[in-house]
N, C-alpha and C positions, 0 to 999 in steps of 0.2 A: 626299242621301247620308247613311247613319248614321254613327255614332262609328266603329264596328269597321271598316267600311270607308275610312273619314277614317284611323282610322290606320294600316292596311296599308298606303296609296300613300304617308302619310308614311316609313314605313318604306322602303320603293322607292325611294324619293327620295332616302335618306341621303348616299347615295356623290356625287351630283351635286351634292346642294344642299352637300358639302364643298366642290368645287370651285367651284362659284360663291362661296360665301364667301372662300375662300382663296387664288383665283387670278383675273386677269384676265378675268375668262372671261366672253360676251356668250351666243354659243350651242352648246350641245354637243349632238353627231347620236348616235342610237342607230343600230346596227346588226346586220341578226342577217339567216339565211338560212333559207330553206325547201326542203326537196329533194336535199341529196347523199346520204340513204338509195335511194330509190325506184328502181326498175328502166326506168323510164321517164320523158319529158317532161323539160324546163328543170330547171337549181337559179338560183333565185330569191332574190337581194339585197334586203331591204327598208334604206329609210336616212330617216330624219325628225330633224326639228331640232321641239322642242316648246317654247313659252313656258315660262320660267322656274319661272310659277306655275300652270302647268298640272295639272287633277287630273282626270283622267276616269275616271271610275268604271267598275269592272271590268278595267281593264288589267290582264293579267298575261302570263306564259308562254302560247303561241297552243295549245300542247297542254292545258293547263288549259280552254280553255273552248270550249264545245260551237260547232259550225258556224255557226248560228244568231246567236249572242251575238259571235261574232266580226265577222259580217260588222256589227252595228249597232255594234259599238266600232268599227272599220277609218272607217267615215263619219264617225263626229265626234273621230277622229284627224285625216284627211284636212282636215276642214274646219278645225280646230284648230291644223294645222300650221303654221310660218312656212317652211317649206318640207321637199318629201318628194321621194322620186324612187326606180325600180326600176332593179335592174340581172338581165337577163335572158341566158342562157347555157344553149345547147341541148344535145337530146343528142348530135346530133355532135361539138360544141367539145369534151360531156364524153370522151368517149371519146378525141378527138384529143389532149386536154392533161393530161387524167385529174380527178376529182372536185374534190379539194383545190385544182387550179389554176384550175379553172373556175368555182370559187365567188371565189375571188381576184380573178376578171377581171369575174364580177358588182360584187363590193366594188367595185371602182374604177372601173366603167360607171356605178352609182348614187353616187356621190360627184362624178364629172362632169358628173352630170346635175343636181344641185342647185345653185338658184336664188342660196341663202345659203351662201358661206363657213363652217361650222363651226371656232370656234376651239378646239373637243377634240372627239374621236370615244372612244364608247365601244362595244367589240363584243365580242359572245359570243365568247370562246374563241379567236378564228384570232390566231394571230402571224405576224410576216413577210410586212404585207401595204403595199402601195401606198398609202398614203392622200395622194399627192400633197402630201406636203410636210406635213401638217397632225397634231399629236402626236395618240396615240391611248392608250388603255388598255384591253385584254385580260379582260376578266373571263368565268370556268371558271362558266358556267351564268349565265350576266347574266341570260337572257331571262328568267330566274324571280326576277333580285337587281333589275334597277335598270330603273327606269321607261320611260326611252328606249330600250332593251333591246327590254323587253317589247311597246312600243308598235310598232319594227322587226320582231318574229318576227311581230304580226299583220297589217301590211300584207305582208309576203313571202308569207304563209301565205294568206292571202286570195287575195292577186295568182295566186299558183300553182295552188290548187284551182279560180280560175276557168278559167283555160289548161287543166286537165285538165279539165274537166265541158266542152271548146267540144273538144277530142280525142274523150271520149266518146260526140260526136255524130257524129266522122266515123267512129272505128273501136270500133262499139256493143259489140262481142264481148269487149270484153277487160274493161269495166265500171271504165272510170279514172272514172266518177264519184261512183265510191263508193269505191274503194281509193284513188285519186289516185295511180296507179303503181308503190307498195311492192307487196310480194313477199307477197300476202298467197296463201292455199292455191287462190282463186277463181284471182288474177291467173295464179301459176304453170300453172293446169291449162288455163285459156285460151292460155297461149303454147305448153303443150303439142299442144291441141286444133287450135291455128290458126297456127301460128308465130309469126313478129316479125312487127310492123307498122312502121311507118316510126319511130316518135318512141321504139321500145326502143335504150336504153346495149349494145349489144353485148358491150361489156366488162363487166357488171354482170350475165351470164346465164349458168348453167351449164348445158352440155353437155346432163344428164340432164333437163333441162325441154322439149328442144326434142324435137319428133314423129321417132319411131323407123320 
């Protein structure tokens, strides 16, 4: 690893490596979500607990780095971890409960599903959420400020892109393996061409896209 990259993930690390100096703290879980844009498929919880002294290069926001590079970070996150876990949340729940709450109900699937206790969570942006008892802190764009953050939008972001590229193969027309569901001009003129398939948010389509 070079210097400049040594000191980015130092930097990443700021806010955490406070709390472990200044508080009781053993392990703190990143968390961050993949999917309440997309017109289609799950929104996707990622949640990881990473060693203290963990530095793996390349971490950052999962929109910063290319396909490729994600999926070889996501492996030696995983293998790295002292414990991870996904919380999955389809398109029906979304619709049934709406975006926001269904990403909530991911957060809290993936926090039950972790192996280790976290004694702080830190997550992108959601407030008002479940964390089973366990204090949390809120930060407005983590996935690009703070290391567990970041490490969290790339296992969600992973996790989801591969659930749409295995959709891809059932319902080849619509091309989630390359849009992964957003509303891209492809996507639209497919749902125009062909209508809904089973895994589109109903509530996330308008009117004017669907075949006249």
């Amino acid at each position: 690893m070079n210097e400049k990259e040594a000191e980015r993930l130092k930097l990443l690390k700021n806010e955490e490596n406070k709390l472990y100096d200044s508080e009781k703290i053993k392990y703190i879980c990143g968390i961050d979500e993949a999917g309440r844009g997309p017109l289609a498929g799950p929104v996707v919880v990622g949640a990881v607990i990473l060693p203290k002294e963990s530095m793996i290069e390349g971490i950052n926001d999962s929109k910063k780095i290319s396909e490729k590079k994600r999926e070889l970070i996501y492996e030696k996150i995983i293998s790295e971890a002292i414990s991870y876990a996904v919380g999955i949340v389809d398109h029906t729940e979304i619709d049934n409960i709406n975006i926001l709450n269904a990403t909530k109900l991911a957060l809290k699937n993936a926090l039950i599903d972790l192996s280790v206790k976290p004694d702080m969570i830190m997550v992108d942006a959601l407030t008002k959420i479940d964390t089973l008892g366990i204090p949390y802190i809120s930060v407005v764009k983590g996935d690009a400020k703070v290391y567990s953050i970041s490490a969290a939008s790339i296992i969600a972001k992973v996790t989801r892109d591969r659930i749409m590229c295995e959709w891809d193969k059932v319902y080849p027309a619509y091309g989630f393996a390359k849009h992964k569901g957003y509303g891209t001009a492809f996507h639209i003129g497919a749902i125009h061409e062909n209508g809904l398939c089973e895994i589109h948010r109903r509530t996330f389509i308008k009117d004017e896209w669907l075949k006249i």
